[in-house]
C-alpha positions in Angstrom: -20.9 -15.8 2.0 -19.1 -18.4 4.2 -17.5 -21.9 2.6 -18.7 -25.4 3.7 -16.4 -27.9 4.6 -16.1 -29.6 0.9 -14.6 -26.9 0.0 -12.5 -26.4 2.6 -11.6 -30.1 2.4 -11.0 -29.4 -1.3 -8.5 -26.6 -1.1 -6.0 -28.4 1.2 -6.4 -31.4 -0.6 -5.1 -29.4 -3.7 -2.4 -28.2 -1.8 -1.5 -31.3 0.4 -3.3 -34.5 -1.7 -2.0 -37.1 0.6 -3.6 -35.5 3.4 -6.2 -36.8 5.3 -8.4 -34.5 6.7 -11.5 -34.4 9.4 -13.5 -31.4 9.2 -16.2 -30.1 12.1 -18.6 -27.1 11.8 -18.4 -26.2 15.3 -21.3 -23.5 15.5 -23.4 -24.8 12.9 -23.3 -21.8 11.1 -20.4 -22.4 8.3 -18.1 -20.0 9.8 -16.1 -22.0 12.2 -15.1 -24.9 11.9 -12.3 -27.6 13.3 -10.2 -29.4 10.9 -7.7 -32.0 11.8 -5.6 -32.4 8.7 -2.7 -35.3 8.8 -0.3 -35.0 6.0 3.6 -36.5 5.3 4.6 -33.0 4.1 4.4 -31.9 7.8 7.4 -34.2 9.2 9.8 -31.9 10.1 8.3 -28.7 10.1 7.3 -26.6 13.3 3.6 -26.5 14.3 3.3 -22.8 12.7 4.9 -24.2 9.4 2.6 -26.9 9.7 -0.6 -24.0 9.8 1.0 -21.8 7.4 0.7 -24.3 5.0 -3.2 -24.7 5.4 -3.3 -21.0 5.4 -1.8 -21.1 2.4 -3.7 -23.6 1.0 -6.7 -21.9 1.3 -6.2 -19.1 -0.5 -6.6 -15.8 1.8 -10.0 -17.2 2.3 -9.0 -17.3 6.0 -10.9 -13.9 7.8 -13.2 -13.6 4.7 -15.6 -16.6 3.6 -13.7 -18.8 6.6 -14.1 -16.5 10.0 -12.7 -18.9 11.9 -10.6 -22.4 11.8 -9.2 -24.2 14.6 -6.5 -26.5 13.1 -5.1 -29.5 14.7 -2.0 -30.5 12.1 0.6 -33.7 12.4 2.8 -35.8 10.2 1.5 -39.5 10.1 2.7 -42.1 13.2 
């Protein structure tokens, strides 16, 4: 069963609730998807910090319900 993007939305904003996020189902068919997340908690860390924390976030959903997520991440200008 794959996850829609509230949820996805939902599980980082658990993790990271300053974050502000942009989700995109890229094939239409709930199992890839794009999400641009901006979040303070990022400043400092290195890009794969930055996408271990969204891993992280969502809970070893990553590979299961979410095949695939493309993940654009960055601390705020």
């Amino acid at each position: 069963m794959a996850m829609d993007a509230s949820e996805i939305e939902r599980m980082i904003k658990e993790a990271l609730p300053d974050a502000q996020i942009a989700i995109r189902d890229l094939a239409g068919d709930g199992d890839h998807y794009s999400a641009e997340v901006v979040s303070e908690s990022f400043r400092g860390k290195s890009r794969v910090q930055q996408h271990q924390m969204i891993y992280q976030a969502l809970k070893g959903n990553m590979g299961g319900q979410l095949h695939a997520l493309a993940l654009q991440t960055s601390a705020p200008e």
